[in-house]
RODO-2510 file (C-alpha; in nm, 4 decimals, decimal comma):
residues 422
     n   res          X          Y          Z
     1     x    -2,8186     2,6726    -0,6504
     2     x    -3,0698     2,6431    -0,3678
     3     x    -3,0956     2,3518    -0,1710
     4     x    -3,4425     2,3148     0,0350
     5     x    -3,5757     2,1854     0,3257
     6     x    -3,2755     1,9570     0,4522
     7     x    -3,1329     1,8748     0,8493
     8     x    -2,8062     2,0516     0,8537
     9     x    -2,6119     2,0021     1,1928
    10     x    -2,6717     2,2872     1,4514
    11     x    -2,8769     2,4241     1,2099
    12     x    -3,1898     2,2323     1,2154
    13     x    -3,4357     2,1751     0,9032
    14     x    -3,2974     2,4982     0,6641
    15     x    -3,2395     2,6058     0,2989
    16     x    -2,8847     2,5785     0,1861
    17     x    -2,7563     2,8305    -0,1084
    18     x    -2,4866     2,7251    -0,2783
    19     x    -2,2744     3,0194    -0,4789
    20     x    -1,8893     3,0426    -0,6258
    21     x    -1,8198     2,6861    -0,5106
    22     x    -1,9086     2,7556    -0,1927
    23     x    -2,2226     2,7878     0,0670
    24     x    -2,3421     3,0789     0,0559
    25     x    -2,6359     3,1114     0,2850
    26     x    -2,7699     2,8673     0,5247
    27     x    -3,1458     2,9909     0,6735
    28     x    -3,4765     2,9177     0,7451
    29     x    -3,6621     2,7535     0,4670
    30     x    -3,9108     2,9801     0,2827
    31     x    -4,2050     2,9444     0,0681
    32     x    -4,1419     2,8605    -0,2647
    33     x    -3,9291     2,5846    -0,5008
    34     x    -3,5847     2,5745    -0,5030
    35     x    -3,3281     2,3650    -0,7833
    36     x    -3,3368     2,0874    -0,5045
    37     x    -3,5858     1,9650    -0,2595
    38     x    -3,4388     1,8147    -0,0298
    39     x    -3,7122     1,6420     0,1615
    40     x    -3,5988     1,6813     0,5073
    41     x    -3,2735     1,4354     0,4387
    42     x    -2,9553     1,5353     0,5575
    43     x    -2,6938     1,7407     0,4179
    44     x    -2,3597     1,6672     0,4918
    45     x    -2,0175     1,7513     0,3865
    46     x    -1,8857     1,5532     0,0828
    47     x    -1,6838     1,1881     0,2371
    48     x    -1,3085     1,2029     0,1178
    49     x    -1,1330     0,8973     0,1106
    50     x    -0,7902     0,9213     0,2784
    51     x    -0,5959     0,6080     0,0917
    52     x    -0,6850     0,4955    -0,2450
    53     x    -0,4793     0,3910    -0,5619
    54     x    -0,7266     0,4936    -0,8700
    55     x    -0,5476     0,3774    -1,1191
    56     x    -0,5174    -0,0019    -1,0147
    57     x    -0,9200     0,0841    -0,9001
    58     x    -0,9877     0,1702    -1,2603
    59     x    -0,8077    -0,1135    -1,3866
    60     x    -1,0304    -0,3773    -1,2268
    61     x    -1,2855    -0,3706    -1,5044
    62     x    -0,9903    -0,5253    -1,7061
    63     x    -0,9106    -0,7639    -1,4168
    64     x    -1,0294    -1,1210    -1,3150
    65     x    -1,0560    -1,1193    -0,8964
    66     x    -0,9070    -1,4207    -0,7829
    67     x    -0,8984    -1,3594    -0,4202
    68     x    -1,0516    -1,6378    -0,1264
    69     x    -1,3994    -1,4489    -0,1618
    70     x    -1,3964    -1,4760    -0,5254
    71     x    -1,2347    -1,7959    -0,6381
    72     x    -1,2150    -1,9635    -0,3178
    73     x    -1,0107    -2,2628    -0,4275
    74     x    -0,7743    -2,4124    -0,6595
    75     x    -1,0641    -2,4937    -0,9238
    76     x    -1,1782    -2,1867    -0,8712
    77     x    -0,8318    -2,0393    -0,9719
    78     x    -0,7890    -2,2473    -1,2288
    79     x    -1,1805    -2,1841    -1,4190
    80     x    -1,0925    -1,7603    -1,3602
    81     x    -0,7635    -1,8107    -1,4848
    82     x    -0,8759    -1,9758    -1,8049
    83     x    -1,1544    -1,8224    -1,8772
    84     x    -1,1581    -1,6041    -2,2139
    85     x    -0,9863    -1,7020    -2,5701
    86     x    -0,6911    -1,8722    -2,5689
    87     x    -0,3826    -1,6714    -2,6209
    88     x    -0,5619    -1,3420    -2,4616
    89     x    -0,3830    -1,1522    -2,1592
    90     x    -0,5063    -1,2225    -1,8414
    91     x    -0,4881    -0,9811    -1,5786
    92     x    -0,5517    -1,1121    -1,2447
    93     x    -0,6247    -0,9667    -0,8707
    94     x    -0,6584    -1,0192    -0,5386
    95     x    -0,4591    -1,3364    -0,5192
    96     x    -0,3837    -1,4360    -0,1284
    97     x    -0,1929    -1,7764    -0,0825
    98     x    -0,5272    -1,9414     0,0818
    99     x    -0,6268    -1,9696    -0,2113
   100     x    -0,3720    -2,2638    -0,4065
   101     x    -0,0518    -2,2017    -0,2012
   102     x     0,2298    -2,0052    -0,3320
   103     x     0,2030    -1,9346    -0,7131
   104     x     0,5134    -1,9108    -0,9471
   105     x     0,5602    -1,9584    -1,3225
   106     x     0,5910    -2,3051    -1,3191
   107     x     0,2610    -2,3285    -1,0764
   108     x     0,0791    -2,1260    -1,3081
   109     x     0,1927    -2,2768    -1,6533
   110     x    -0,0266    -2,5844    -1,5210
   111     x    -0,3222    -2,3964    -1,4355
   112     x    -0,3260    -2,2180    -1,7369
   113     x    -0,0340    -2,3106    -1,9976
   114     x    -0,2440    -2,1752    -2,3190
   115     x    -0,2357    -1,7890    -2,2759
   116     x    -0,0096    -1,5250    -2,0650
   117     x    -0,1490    -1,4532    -1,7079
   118     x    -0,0127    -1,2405    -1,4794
   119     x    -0,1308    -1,2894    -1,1022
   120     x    -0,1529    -0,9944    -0,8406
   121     x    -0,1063    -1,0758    -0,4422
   122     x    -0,3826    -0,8792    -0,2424
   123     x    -0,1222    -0,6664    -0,0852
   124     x    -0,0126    -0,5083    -0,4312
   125     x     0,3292    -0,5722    -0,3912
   126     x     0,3528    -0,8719    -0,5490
   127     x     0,3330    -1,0008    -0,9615
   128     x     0,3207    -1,3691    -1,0378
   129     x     0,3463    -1,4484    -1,4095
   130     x     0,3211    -1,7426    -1,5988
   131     x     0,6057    -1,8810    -1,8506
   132     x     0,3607    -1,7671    -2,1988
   133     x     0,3532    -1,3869    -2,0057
   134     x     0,7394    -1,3662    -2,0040
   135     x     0,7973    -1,4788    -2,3482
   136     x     0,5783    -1,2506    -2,4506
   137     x     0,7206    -0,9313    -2,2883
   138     x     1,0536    -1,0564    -2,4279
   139     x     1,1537    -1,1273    -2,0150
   140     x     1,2148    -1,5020    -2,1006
   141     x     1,5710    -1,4628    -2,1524
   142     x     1,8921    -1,3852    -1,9706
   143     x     1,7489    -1,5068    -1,6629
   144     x     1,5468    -1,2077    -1,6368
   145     x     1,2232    -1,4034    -1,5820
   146     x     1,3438    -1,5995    -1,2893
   147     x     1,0532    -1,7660    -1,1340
   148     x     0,8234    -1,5354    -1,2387
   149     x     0,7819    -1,3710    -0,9024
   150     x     0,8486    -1,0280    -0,9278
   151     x     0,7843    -0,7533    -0,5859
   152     x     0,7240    -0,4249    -0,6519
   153     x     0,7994    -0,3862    -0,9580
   154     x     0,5153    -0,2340    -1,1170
   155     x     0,7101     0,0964    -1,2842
   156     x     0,9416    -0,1469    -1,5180
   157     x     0,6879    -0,3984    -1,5637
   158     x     0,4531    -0,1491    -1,6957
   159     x     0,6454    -0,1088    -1,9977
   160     x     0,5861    -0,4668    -2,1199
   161     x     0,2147    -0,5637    -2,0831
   162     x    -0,0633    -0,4588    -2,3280
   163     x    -0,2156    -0,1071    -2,2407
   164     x    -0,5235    -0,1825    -1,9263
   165     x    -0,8182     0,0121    -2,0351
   166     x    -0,8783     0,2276    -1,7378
   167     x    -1,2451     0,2710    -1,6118
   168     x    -1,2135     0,6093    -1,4473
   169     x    -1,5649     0,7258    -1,5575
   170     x    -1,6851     0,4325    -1,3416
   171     x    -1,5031     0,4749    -1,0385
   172     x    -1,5760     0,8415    -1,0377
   173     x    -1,9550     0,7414    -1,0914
   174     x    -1,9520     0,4506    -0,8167
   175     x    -1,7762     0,7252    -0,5703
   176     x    -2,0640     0,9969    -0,6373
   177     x    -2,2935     0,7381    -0,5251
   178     x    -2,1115     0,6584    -0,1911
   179     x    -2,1263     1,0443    -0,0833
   180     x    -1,7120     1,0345    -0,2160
   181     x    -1,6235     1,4377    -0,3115
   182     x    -1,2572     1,3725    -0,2932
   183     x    -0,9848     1,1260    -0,3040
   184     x    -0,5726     1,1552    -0,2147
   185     x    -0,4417     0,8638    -0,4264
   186     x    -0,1471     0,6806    -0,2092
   187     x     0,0855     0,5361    -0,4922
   188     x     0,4183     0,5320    -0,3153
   189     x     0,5090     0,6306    -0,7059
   190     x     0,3027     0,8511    -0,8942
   191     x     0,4330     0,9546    -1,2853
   192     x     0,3914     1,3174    -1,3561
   193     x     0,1090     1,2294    -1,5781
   194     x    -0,1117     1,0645    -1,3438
   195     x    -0,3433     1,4017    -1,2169
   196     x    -0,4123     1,4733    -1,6159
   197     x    -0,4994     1,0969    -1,6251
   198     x    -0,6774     1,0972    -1,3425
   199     x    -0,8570     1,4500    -1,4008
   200     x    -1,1578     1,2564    -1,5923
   201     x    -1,2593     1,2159    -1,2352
   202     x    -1,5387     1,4620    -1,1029
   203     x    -1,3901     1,4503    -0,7455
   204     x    -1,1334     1,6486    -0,5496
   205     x    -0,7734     1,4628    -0,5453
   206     x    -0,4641     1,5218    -0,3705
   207     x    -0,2044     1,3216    -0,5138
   208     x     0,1270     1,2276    -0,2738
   209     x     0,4307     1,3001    -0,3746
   210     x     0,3055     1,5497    -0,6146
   211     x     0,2323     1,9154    -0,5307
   212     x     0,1833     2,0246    -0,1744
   213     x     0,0467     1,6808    -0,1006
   214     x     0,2852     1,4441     0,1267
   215     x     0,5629     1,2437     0,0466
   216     x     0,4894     0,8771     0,0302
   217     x     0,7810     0,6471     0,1721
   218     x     0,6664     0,2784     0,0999
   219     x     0,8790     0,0265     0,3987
   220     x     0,9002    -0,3036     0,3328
   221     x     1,0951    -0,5308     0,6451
   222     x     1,3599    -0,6873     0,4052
   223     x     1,4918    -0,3369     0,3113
   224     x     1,4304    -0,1455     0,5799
   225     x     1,6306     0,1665     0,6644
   226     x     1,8173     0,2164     1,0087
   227     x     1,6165     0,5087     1,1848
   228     x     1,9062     0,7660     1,1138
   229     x     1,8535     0,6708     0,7117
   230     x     1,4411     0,7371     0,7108
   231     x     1,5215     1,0561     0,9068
   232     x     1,7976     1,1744     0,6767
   233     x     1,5016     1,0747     0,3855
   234     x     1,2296     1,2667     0,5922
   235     x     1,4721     1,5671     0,6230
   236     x     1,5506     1,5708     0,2675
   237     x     1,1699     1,6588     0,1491
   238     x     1,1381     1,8932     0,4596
   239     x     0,8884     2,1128     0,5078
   240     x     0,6675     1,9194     0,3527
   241     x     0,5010     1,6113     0,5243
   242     x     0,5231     1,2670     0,4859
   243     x     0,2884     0,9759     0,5056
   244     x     0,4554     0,6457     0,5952
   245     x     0,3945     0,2952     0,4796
   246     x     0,3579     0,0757     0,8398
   247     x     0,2100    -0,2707     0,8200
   248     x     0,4670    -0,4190     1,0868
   249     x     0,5629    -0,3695     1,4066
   250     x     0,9520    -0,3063     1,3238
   251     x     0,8283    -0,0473     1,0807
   252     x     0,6325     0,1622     1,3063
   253     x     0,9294     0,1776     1,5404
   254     x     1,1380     0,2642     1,2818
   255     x     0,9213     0,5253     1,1808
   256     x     0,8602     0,6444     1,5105
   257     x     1,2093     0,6719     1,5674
   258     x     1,2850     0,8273     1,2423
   259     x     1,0213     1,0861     1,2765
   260     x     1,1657     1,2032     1,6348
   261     x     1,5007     1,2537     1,4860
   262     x     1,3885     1,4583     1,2082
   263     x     1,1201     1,6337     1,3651
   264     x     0,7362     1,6014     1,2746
   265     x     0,4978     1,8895     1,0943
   266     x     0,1630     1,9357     1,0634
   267     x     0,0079     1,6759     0,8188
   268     x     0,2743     1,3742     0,8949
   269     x     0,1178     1,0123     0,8597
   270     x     0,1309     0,6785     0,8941
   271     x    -0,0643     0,4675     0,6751
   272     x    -0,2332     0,1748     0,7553
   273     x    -0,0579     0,1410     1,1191
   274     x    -0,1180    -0,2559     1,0916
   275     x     0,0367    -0,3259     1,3699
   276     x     0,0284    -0,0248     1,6701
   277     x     0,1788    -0,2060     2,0139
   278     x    -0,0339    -0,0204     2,2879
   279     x     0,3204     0,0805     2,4550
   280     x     0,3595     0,2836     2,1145
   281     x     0,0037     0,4975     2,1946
   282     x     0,2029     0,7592     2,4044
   283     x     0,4607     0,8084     2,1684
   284     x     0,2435     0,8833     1,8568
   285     x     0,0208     1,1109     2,0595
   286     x     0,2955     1,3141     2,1468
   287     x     0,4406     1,3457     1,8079
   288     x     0,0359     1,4109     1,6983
   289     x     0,1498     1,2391     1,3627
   290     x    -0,1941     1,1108     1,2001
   291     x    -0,2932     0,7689     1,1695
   292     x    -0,4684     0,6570     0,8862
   293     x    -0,6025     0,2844     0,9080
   294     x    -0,8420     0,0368     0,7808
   295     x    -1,0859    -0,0931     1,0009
   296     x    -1,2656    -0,2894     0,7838
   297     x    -0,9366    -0,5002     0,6861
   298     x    -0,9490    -0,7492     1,0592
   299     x    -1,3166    -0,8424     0,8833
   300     x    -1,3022    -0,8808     0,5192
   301     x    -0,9049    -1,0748     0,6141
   302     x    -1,0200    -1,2394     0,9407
   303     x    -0,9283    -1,5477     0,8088
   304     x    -0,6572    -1,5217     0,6745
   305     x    -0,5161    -1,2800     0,9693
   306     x    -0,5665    -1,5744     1,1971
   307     x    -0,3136    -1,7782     1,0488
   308     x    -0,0778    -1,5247     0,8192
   309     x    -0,0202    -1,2420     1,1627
   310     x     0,2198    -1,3251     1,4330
   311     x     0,0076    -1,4080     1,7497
   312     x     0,1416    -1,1059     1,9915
   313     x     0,0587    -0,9063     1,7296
   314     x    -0,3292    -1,0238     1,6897
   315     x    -0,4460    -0,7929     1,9276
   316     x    -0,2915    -0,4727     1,7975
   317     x    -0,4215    -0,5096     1,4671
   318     x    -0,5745    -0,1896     1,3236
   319     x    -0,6663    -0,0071     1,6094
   320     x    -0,9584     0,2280     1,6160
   321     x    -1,1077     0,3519     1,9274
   322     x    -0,7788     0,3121     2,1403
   323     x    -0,6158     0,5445     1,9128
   324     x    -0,8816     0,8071     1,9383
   325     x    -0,8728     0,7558     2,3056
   326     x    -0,5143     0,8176     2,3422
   327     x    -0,5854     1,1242     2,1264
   328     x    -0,3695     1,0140     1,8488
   329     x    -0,5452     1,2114     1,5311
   330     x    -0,7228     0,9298     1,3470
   331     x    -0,8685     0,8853     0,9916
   332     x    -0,9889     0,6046     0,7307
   333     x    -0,9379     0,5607     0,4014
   334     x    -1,0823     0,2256     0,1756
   335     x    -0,7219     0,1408     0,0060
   336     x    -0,9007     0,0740    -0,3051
   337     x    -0,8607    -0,1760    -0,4843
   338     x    -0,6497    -0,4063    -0,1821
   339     x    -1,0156    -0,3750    -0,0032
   340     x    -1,3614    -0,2359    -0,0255
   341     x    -1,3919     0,0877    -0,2003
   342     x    -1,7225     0,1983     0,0100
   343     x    -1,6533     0,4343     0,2673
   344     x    -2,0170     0,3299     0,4177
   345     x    -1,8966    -0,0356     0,4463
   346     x    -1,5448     0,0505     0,6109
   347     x    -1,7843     0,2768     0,8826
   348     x    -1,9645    -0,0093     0,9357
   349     x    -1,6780    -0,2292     0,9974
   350     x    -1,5709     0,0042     1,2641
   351     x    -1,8711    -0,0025     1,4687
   352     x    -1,8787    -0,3336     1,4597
   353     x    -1,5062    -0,3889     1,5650
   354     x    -1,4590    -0,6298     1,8457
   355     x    -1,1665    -0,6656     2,1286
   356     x    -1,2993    -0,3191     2,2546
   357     x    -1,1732    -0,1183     1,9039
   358     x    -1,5150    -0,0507     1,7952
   359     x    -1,6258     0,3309     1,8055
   360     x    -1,8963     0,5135     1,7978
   361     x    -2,1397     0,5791     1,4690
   362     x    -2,0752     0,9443     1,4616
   363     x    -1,7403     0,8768     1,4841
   364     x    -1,6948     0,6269     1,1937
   365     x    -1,8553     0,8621     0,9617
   366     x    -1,6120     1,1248     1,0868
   367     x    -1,3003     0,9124     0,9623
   368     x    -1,3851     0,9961     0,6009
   369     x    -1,5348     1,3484     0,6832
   370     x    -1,1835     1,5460     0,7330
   371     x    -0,9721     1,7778     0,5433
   372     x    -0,8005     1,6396     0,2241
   373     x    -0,4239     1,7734     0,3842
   374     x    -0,5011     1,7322     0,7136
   375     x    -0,7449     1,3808     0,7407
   376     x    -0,7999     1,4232     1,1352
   377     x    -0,9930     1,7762     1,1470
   378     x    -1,3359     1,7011     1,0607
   379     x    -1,5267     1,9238     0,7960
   380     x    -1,8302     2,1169     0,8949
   381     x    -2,1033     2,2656     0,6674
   382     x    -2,1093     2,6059     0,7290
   383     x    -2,1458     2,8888     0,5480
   384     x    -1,8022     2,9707     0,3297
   385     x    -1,7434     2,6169     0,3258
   386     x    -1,6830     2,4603     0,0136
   387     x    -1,9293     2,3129    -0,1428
   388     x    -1,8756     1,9464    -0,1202
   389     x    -2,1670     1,7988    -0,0239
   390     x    -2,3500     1,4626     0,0416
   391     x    -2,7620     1,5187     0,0425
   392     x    -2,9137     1,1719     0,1636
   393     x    -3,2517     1,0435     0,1744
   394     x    -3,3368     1,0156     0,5251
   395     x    -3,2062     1,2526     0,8550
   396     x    -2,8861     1,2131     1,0001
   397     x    -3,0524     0,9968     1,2973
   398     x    -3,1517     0,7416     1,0458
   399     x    -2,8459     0,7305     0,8083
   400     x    -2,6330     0,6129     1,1108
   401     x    -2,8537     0,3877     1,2255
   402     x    -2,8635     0,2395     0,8621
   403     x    -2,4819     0,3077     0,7823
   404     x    -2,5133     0,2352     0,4026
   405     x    -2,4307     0,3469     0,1272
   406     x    -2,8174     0,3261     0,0256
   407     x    -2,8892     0,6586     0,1836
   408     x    -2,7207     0,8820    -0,0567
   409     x    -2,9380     1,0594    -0,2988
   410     x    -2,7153     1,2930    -0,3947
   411     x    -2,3222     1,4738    -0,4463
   412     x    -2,2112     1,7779    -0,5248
   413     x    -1,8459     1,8972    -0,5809
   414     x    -1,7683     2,2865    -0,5686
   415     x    -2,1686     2,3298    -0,5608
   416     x    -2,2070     2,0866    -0,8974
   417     x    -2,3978     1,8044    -0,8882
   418     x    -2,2069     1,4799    -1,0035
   419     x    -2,5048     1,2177    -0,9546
   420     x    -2,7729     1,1289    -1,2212
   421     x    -3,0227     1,3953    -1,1860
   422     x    -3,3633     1,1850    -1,0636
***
């Protein structure tokens, strides 16, 4: 395939041929048509995102959002949740307590007695089901249904809920048209078949815990390990790496600890990094394990972060530029469906980060722009690069400025276009 007539960094306004997967030739643009024109628009390497769970992503075509945004109040709960036939499943999302207060069986029998609804938290950790949703999974009985609160438990609850149709064909589309070539899927627990489930997907995935890809340890504070135990855990699956679920301050120390004890390797990460204490900086640095956060969370949770986060831990909350700026390898990923799945809002979101955690344009784009095993070293088009590529509209210049998802026109995995032709 030969590209034409697009900005390619330190190379100026060139033809790009694309051969075997890979790029082939990069040169100075010549008379004649090639397959694409690319109209003096950029060409870029292909965005990866660095945290995403696909499955739950593809389930949200079967899923009412209930979250503040969405339903906004108690009425607004209450019309979602009974919307549809009577007696139909309802599959709810994005549920934070801001919404009607703390939701249990009982809580939800009155909002919608005449059908089985199960509720989602926005975290993902959490399943709220009605009294109709138990008796029908036969979880009515023996005290097994409790209150209907049930935390991560996703694995046996699986088992007793009609099948979710899964829109994978969508998100694959909707991530070709955000510049998204690859994905590493961050389910702390991933079943052997989810990489033939998820291979309807045009893009790139790296799934953890499966293959050479790391080994996700989900923390939660009321079962947290001692240091010595993570360590013993983080020897145990040695050499490989391991990317660590951190959303509180005791859990980064823990896993800060844990990691100096056992010993860090190349591709070690913490995900999210909530909450990073600025005393910590020095101490991840030094261990160069990768951070990789969500900037866009402190705007599209604001609210809620006001009230639901400790106040001495306000102003640590997902740092950004202090982390690059203690060196401390940095990267982004969406955490689809628990928040925006485009890359080209979450860039924005860090530019526009207050309390001095903003960073620079280039920069943001750069979070999504690194290797799929090691998230901090930033792909260049060159040629022998793969050929995962984002072609957009307008120059590089202009696509920062604009920072939206509008200026793609086109992807390509291993040289193969995966947009709509035009």
């Amino acid at each position: 395939m030969l590209i034409t007539d697009v900005e390619v960094e330190g190379y100026g306004r060139v033809d790009v041929r694309l051969g075997g997967g890979r790029v082939v030739g990069i040169g100075r643009p010549r008379a004649g048509r090639g397959d694409v024109d690319g109209r003096g628009g950029a060409l870029l390497v292909g965005l990866h995102d660095h945290h995403v769970h696909l499955a739950a992503l593809a389930a949200e075509a079967a899923s009412v959002r209930v979250g503040p945004a969405e339903a906004g109040n108690r009425d607004g709960l209450v019309g979602a949740l009974r919307s549809g036939p009577p007696g139909e499943w309802v599959r709810a999302v994005g549920y934070h307590e801001s919404v009607a207060g703390e939701l249990d069986r009982w809580v939800l029998d009155d909002f919608a007695p005449d059908r089985p609804v199960r509720v989602q938290h926005r975290s993902g950790a959490l399943w709220m089901w009605n009294s109709a949703a138990l008796r029908a999974a036969g979880l009515d009985g023996g005290g097994d249904g409790g209150d209907g609160r049930f935390w991560r438990e996703d694995e046996r609850l699986r088992g007793f809920t009609p099948p979710v149709r899964l829109d994978l064909r969508g998100v694959g589309a909707r991530a070709a048209a955000y510049g998204i070539t690859g994905f590493t899927n961050a389910d702390p627990h991933p079943g052997q078949g989810l990489p033939e489930l998820l291979s309807l997907l045009p893009q790139r995935l790296v799934v953890m815990g499966l293959g050479d890809a790391p080994v996700k340890f989900l923390l939660d504070d009321a079962t947290l390990p001692t240091p010595g135990e993570l360590a013993a855990s983080v020897a145990a699956v040695r050499p490989r790496p391991v990317a660590v679920h951190c959303v509180t301050r005791v859990q980064l120390l823990v896993t800060l600890l844990a990691l100096e004890e056992a010993g860090p390797v190349a591709g070690d990460r913490i995900e999210h990094g909530s909450v990073i204490p600025a005393e910590t900086l020095p101490w991840l640095a030094r261990l160069g394990v990768t951070v990789v956060t969500q900037p866009h969370f402190p705007e599209e949770r604001g609210r809620e972060y006001a009230t639901d986060v400790d106040p001495d831990d306000q102003a640590h909350l997902y740092r950004c530029r202090s982390l690059a700026e203690a060196g401390i390898p940095l990267a982004a990923g969406t955490d689809a469906p628990y928040g925006s799945a485009d890359p080209w809002a979450v860039m924005r979101a860090a530019v526009e980060r207050s309390s001095g955690e903003a960073v620079d344009r280039r920069a943001a784009l750069d979070l999504f722009a690194g290797e799929p095993q090691h998230p901090s070293r930033v792909r260049r088009l060159t040629v022998g690069s793969v050929a995962d590529l984002c072609l957009l509209h307008v120059p590089l210049k202009e696509a920062l400025d604009l920072m939206s998802a509008d200026v793609v026109r086109a992807t390509f995995v291993g040289g193969r276009r995966i947009t709509p032709t035009e």
